[in-house]
Every structure is written in C-alpha cells, then in structure tokens.
N, C-alpha and C positions, 0 to 999 in steps of 0.2 A: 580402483579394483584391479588385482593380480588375476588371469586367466592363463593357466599352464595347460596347452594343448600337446598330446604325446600321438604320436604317432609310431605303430612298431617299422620296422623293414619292410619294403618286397621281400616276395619269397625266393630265396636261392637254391642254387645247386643241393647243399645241405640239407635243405627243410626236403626239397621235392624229393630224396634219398632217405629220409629219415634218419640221418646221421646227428651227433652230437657235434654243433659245433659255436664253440665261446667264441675264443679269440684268435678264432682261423679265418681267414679272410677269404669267402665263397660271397661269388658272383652270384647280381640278381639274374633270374630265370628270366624269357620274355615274358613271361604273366609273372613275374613281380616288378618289370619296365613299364607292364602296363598296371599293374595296382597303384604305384607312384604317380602313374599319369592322371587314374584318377582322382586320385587324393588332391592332386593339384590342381585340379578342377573345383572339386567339393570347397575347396579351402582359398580359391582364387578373388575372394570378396573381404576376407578377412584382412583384418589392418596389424599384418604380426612387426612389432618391434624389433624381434631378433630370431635365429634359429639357431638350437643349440644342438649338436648331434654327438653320437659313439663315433672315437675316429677311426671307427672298424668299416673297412671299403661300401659296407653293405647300405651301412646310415648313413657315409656322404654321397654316395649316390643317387639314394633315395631322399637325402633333404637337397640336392641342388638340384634334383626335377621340381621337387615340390614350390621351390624357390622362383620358381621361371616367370611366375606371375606379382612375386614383391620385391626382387631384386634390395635382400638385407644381404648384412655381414651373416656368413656361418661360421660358427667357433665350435669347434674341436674339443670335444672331453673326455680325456681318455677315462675318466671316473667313471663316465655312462657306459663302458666296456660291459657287456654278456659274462655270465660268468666264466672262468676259465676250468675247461673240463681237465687241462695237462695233456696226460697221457691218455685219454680217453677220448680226447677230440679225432672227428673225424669214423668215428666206431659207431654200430648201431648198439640197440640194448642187449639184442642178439650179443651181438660179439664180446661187448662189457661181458655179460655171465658168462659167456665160455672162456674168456680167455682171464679173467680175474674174477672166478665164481666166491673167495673168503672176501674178499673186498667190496664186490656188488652186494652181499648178503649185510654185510657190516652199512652200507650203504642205504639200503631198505627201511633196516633199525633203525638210524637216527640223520634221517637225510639234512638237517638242518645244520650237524655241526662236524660229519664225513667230510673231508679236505679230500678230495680228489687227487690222485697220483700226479706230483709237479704242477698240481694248479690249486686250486679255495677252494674253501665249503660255500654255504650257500651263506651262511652267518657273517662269511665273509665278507660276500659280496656286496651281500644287502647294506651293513654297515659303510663300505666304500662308496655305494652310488649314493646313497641316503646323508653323507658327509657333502658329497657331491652337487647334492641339490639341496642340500638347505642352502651351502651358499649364493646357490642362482638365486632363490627365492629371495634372501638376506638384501641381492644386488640391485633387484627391480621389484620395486612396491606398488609397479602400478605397471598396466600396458597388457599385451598378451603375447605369450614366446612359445613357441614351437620349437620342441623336443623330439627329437627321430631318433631314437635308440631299439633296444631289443626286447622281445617279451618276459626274458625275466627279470628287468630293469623294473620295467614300468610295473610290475607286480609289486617289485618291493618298495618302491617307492607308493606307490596305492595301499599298499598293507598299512606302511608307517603314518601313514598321510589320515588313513579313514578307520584302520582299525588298531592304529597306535602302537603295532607289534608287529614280529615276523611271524605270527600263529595266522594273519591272514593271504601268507601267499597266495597259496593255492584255492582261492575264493575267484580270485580275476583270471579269465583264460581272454589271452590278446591276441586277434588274431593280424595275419602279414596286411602292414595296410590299416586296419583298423583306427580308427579317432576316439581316445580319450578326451576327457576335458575334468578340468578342477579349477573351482575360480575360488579365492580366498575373499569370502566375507566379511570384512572387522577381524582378518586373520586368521578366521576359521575354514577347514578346504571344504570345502561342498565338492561330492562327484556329481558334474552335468551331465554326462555320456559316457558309455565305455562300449567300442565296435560300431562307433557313428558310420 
C-alpha cells in the first residue's frame, strides 16, 4: 500500500504580513521553525521512504527539520512550486485592488482561468503540480513519502485526487504545518487526515 503524507510549510515572513507570495522565497518565522519542529516530532516513528519537497527555500527548510529523525534522500520538485502570482507577489489584497482594480475584478469573475500579470492562473498550476504527482505516485507503488510543499499545491492535488476536478479546490483549507494523508487502496486515494 502507497501512503502520501503532505505536509504545508511553517509560516513565514509572508503568511504573518498577509502578503501574496508564490514563487518568492520568504523565510520561516520562529513560530514556523517551531511548527516544523513539531511536525518532526509527530512524524518521528513513521517509516518514510523518501521526502519530496517545493524547491522553494520555505519546503526545504521545513522538510530538512522534518527529516532530522529519518535521515532519507530529499529531492527537489520544482513542479510542487506555489502558484506564481508575477507581478502581484509580495502585494496584499489591499494593494492588488488599488493598484490593478480592472484586473483584480476580472480576477473575482473567473479565478480559475485569470493568469496573473507575468505569472499562471490557478488552471495552470493545478495541471503542472497534478503532472507532477502522478508521476511520484506512478514511481513508488508501495512505502509512504512525505511531501512538504504549499497550501495551494496540496489543495490541488486533494481536489484531483478525491473530487476528480479543480471545482474542489477550495473545499481544503491547509493550514502552516498541518498533516495530510492519502493512502491508495487497490489504487484508489482514501483521505485519512487533513490538519493532523
């Protein structure tokens, strides 16, 4: 049996600002040094195979604490990247409306398939992580692997996984730290946990 355990980030500089930020590389906070530390506590009996992270500063630093107690290989996927906001990284929502009010309204309308100024829509993304993980799954048919990426990763990938579409994004709210799990039964995903 496949058991995929997600893990999002500590919280960083970004999240504790409420800032939008994809593919900007913001450091974890001390209370997201210490959310990791618990996680690697919780998860210090588990027999993980491997650990697969965002190569966004936030997920290797939060799965090489995690790691401190299995000493596996970590590999690098830039596939599990956060969505990219572009030009809107680093901005609150505040700022988004005021400073690109036709854009953020256009945005509102059809947030699924809006492409963000120099960066993806969310259509996008979801497709590139969900590319991304079939092939882990594809790779290991049996064991359990620990996944440290971002909260709108692990949405999409739980959307495609349990509700077969990108109409269940916004069903999953993950929070920094949080423990998913999916174990594939005879190939089918069962969700065991989500915010363990």
């Amino acid at each position: 049996m496949l058991e995929i355990i997600f893990v999002r980030h500590g919280e960083t500089e970004t999240n504790k600002k409420k800032l939008f930020s994809g593919w900007t590389n913001s450091k974890l906070t001390k209370k997201g040094i210490q959310q990791a530390e618990m996680v690697c506590e919780k998860l210090k009996n588990e027999k993980l195979n491997m650990i697969i992270c965002s190569d966004l500063d936030r997920c290797l630093k939060t799965a090489q604490i995690i790691n401190k107690h299995h000493g596996v290989n970590i590999i690098e996927e830039p596939g599990l990247r956060e969505i990219n906001f572009g030009k809107w990284e680093n901005l609150s929502y505040g700022e988004i409306c005021e400073k690109y009010p036709e854009k953020s309204k256009k945005w509102e309308k059809d947030f699924v398939n809006f492409i963000f100024p120099d960066g993806e829509s969310l259509y996008q993304m979801y497709d590139r992580v969900n590319r991304a993980y079939k092939n882990i799954v594809k790779s290991c048919k049996n064991g359990k692997i620990l996944i440290v990426s971002h909260s709108g990763v692990i949405r999409a990938i739980l959307s495609q996984e349990i509700c077969k579409s990108i109409d269940g994004y916004w069903k999953f709210n993950i929070y920094n730290c949080g423990i998913a799990r999916l174990q594939y039964v005879d190939g089918f995903p069962v969700l065991i946990a989500v915010n363990q």
